[in-house]
N, CA, C and O of each residue as an XYZ file, in Angstrom:
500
protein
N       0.845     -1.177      0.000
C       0.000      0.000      0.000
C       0.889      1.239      0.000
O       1.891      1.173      0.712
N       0.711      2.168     -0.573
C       1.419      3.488     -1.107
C       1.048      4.601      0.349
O      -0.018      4.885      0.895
N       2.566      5.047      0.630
C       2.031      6.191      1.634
C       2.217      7.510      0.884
O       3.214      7.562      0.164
N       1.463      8.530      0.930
C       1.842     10.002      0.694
C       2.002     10.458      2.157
O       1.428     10.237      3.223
N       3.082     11.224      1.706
C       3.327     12.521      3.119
C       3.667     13.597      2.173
O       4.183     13.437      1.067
N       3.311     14.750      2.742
C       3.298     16.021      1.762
C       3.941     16.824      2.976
O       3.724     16.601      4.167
N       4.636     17.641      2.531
C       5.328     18.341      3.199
C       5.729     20.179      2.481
O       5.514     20.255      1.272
N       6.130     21.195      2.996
C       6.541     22.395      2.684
C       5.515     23.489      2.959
O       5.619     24.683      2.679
N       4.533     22.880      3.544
C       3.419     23.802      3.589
C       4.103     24.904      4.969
O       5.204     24.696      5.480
N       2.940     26.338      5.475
C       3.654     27.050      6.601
C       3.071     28.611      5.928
O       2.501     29.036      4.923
N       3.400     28.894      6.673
C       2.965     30.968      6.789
C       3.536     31.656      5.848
O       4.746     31.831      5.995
N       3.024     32.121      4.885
C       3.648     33.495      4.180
C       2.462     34.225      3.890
O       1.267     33.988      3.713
N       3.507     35.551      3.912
C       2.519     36.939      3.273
C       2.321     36.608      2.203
O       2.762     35.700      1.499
N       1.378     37.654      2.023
C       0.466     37.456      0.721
C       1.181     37.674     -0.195
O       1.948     38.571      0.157
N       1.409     37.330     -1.320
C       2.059     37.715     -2.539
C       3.761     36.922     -2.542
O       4.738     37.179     -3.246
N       3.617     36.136     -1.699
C       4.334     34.944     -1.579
C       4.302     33.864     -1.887
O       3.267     33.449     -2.407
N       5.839     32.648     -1.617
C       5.143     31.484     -2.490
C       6.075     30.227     -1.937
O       7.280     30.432     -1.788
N       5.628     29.195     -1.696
C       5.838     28.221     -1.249
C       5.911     26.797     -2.521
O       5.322     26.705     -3.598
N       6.680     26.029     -1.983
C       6.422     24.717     -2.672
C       6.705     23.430     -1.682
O       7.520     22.990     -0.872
N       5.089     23.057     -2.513
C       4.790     21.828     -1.756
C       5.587     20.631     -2.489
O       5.910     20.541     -3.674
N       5.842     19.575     -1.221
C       6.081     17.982     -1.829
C       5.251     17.262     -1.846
O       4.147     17.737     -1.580
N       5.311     16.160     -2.078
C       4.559     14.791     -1.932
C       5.023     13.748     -1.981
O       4.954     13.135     -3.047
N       5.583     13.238     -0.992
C       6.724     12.046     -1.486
C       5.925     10.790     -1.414
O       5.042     10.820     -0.558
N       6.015      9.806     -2.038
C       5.099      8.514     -1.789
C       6.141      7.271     -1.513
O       7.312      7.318     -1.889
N       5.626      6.261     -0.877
C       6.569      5.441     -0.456
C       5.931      4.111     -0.379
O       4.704      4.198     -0.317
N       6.346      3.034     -0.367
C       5.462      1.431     -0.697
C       5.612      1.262     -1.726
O       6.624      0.567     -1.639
N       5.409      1.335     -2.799
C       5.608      1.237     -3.778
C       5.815      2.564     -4.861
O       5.902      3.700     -4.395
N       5.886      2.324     -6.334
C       6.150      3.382     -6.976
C       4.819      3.738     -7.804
O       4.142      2.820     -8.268
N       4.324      5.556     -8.045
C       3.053      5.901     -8.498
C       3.700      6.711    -10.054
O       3.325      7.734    -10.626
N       4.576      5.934    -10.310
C       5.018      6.662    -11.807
C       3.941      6.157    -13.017
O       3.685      6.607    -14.134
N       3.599      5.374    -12.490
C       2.499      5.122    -13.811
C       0.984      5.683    -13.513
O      -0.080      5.252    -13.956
N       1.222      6.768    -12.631
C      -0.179      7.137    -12.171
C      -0.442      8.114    -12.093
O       0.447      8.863    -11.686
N      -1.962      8.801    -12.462
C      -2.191     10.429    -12.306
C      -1.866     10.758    -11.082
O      -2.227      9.919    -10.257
N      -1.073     12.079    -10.468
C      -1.203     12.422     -9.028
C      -1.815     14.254     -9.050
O      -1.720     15.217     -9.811
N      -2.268     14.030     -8.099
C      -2.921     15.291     -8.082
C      -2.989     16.430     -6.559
O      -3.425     15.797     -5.597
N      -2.731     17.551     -6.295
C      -3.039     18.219     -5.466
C      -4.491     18.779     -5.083
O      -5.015     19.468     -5.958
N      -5.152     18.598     -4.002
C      -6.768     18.982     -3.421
C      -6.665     19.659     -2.708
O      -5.819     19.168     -1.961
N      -7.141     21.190     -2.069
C      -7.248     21.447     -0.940
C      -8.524     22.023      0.094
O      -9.475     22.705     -0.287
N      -8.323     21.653      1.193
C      -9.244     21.291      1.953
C      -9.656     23.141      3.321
O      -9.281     23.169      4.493
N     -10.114     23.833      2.911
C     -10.429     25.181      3.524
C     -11.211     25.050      4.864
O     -11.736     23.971      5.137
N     -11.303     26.078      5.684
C     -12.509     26.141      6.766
C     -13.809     26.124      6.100
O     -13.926     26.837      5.103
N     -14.581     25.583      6.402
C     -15.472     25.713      6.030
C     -16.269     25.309      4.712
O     -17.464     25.229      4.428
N     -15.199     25.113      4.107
C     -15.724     24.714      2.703
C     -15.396     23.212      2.287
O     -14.910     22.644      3.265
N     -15.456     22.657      1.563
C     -15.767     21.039      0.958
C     -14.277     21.568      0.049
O     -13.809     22.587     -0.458
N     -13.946     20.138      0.249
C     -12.390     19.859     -0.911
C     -12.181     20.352     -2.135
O     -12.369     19.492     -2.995
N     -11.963     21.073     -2.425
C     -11.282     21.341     -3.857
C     -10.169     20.786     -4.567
O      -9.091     20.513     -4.041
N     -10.560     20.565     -6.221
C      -9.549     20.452     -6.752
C      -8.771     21.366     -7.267
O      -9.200     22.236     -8.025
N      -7.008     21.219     -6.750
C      -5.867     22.176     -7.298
C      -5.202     21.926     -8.802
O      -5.128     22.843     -9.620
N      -4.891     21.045     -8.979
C      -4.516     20.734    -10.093
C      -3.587     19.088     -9.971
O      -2.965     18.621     -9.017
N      -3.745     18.722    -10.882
C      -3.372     17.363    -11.504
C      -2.484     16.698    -12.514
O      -2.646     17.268    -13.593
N      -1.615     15.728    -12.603
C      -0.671     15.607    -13.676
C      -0.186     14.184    -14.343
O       0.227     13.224    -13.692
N      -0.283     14.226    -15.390
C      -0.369     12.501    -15.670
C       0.490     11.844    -15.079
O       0.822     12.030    -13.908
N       1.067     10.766    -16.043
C       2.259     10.046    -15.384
C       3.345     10.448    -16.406
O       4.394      9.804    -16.442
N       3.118     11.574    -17.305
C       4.587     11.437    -18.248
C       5.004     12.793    -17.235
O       6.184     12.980    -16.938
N       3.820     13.780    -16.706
C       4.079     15.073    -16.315
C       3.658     16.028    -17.914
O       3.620     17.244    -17.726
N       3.341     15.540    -19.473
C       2.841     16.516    -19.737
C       1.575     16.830    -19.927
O       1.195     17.884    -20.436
N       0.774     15.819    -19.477
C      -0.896     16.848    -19.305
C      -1.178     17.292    -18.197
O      -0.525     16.550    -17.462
N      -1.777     18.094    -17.467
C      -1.798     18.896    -16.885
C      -3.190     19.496    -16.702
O      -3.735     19.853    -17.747
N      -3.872     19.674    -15.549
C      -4.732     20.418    -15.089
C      -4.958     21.872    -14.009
O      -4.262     21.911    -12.995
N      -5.674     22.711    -14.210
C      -5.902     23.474    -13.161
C      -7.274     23.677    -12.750
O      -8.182     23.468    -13.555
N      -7.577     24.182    -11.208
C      -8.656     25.103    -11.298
C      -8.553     26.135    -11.965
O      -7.505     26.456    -12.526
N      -9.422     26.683    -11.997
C      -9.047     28.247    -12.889
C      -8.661     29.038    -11.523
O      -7.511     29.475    -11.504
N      -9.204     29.203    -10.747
C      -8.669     30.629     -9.568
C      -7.325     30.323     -9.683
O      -6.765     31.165    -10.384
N      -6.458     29.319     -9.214
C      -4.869     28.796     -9.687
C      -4.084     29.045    -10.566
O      -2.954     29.527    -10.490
N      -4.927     28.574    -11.806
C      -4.193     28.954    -12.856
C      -2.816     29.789    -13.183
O      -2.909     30.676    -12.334
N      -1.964     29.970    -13.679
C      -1.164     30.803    -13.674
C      -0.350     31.097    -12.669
O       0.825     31.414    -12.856
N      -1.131     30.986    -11.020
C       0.016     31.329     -9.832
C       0.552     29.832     -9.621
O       1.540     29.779     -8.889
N       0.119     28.680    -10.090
C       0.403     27.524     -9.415
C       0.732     26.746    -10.894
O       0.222     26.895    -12.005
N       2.125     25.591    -10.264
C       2.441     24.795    -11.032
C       2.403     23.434    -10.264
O       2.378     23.289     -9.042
N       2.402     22.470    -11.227
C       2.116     21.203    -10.582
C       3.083     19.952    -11.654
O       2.770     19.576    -12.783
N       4.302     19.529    -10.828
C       5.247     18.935    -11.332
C       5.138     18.105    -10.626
O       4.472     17.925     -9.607
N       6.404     17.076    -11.640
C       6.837     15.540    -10.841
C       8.240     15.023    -10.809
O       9.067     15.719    -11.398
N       8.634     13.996    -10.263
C       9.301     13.714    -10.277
C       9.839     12.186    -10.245
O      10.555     11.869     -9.295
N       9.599     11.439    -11.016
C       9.066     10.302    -11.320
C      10.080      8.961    -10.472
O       9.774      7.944     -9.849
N      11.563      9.707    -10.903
C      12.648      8.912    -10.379
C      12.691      9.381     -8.747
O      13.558      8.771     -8.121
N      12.129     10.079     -8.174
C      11.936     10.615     -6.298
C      10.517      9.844     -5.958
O      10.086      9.558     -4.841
N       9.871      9.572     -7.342
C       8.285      9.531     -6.987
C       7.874     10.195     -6.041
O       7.761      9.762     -4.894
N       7.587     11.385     -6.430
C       7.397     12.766     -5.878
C       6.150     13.224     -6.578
O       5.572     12.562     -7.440
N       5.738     14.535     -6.097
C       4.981     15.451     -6.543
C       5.145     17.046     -6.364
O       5.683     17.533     -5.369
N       4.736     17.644     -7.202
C       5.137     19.160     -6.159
C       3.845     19.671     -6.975
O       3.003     19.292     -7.789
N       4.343     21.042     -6.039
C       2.868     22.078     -6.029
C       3.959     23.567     -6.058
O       4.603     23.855     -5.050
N       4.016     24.146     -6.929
C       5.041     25.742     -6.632
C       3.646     26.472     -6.561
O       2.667     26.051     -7.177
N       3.626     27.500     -5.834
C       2.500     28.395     -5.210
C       3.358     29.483     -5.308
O       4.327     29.506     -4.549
N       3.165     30.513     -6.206
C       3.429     31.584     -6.465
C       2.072     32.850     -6.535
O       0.998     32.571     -7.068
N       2.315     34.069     -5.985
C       1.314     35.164     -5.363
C       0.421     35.024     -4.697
O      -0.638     35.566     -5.016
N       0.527     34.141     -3.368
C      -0.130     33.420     -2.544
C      -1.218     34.762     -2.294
O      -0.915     35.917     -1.995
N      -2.243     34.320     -2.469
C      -3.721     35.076     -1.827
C      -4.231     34.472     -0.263
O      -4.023     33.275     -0.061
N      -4.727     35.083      0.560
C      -4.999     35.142      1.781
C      -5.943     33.475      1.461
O      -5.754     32.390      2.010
N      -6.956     33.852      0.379
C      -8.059     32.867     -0.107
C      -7.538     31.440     -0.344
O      -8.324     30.544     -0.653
N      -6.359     31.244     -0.219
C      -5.503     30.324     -0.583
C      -5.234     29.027      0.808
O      -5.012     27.820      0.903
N      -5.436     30.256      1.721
C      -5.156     29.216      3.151
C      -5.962     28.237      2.990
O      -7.188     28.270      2.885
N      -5.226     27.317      2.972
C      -5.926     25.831      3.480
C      -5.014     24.879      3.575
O      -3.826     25.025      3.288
N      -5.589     23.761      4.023
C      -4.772     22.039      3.676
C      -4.696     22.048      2.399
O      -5.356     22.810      1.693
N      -3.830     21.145      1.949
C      -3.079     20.715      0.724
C      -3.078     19.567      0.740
O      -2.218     19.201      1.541
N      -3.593     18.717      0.274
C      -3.763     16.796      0.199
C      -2.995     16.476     -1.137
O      -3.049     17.381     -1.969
N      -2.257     15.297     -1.508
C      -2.170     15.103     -2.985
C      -3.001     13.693     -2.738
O      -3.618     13.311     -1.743
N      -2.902     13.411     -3.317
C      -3.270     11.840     -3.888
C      -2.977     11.432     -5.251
O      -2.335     12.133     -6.033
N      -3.614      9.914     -5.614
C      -2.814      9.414     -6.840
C      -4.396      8.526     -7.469
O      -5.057      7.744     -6.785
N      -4.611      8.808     -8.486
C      -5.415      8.124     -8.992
C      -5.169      6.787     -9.877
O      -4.989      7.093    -11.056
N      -5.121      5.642     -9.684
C      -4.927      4.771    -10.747
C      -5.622      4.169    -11.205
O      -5.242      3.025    -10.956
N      -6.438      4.124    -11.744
C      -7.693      4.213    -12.859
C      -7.603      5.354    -13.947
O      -8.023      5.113    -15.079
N      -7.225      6.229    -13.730
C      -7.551      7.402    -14.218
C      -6.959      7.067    -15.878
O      -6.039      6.251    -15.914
N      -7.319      7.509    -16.922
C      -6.441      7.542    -18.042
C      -6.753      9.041    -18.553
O      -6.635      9.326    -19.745
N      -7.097      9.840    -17.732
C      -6.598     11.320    -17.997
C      -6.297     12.284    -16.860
O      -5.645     11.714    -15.984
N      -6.605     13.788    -16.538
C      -6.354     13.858    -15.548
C      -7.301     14.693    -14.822
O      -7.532     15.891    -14.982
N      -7.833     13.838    -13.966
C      -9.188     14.126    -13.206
C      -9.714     15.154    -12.499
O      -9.561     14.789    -11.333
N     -10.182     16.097    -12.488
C     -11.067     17.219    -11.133
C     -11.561     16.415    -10.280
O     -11.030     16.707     -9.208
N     -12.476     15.325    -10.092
C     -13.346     14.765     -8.996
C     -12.577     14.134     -8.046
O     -11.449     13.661     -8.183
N     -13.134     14.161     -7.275
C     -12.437     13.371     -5.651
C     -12.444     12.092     -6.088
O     -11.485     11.322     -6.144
N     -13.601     11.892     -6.403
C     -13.855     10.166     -6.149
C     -13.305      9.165     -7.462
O     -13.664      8.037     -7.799
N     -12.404      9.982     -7.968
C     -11.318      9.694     -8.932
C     -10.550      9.136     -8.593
O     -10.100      8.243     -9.310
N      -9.751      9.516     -6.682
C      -8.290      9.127     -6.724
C      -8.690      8.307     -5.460
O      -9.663      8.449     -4.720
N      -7.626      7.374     -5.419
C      -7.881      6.299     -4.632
C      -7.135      6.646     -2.978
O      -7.814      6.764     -1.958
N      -5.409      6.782     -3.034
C      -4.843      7.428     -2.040
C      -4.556      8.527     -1.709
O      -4.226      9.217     -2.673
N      -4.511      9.267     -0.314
C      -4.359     10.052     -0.129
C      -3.714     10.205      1.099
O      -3.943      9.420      2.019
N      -2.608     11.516      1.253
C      -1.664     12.004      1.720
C      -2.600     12.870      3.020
O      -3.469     13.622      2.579
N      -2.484     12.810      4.321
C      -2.962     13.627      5.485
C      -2.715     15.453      5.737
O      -2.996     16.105      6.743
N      -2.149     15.895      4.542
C      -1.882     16.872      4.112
C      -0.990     17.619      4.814
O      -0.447     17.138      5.809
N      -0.677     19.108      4.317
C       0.255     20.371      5.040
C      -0.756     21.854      4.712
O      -1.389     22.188      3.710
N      -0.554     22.526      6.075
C      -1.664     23.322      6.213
C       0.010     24.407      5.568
O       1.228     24.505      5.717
N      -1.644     25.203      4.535
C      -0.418     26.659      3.964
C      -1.599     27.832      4.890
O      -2.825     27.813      4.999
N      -0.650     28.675      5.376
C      -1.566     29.729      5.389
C      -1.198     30.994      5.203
O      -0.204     31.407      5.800
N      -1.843     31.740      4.443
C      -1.518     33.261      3.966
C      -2.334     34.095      4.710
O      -3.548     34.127      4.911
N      -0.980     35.055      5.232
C      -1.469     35.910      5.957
C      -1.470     37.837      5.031
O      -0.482     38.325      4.482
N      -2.710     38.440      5.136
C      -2.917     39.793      4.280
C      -1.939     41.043      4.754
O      -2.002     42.129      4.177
């Protein structure tokens, strides 16, 4: 069974930028979509963005778009998340997970099978 631990999350001002990991361990998720979710006060999970297994298809939300990249690293079996012009709106948990079923690259939750206990980011205004 595959563990995620995600790590790099932590405090910055706004208009700042962090990058997340995702390291997985048990076995290897190179043949698998992995994806970043995050989880707010108050609100239900969102999807951040997503990435095949070569790393070139690629998804975003749209609010993301553009400030956020979502890479891999196939030989670390890794994941990352670069968070660039961090918005206050941004604070939340950060989950990745890995979908293997997937043969593209998914928005829905109930897409991905494992998941990582996340790293809280929070932006302060």
């Amino acid at each position: 069974q595959v563990q995620l631990v995600e790590s790099g999350g932590g405090l910055v001002q706004a208009g700042g930028s962090l990058r997340l990991s995702c390291a997985a361990s048990g076995r290897t998720v190179s043949s698998y979509v992995l994806c970043w979710f995050c989880l707010a006060p108050w609100k239900e999970r969102e999807f951040v963005a997503a990435i095949d297994w070569s790393g070139r298809s690629t998804r975003y939300v749209d609010s993301m778009k553009g400030r956020f990249t979502i890479s891999r690293d196939n030989a670390k079996n890794t994941v990352y998340l670069q968070m660039n012009s961090l918005k206050p709106e941004d604070t939340a948990v950060y989950s990745c997970a890995e979908a293997r079923r997937a043969l593209s690259v998914p928005a829905t939750l109930t897409a991905y099978d494992s998941w990582g206990q996340g790293t809280q980011v929070t932006v302060s205004s």
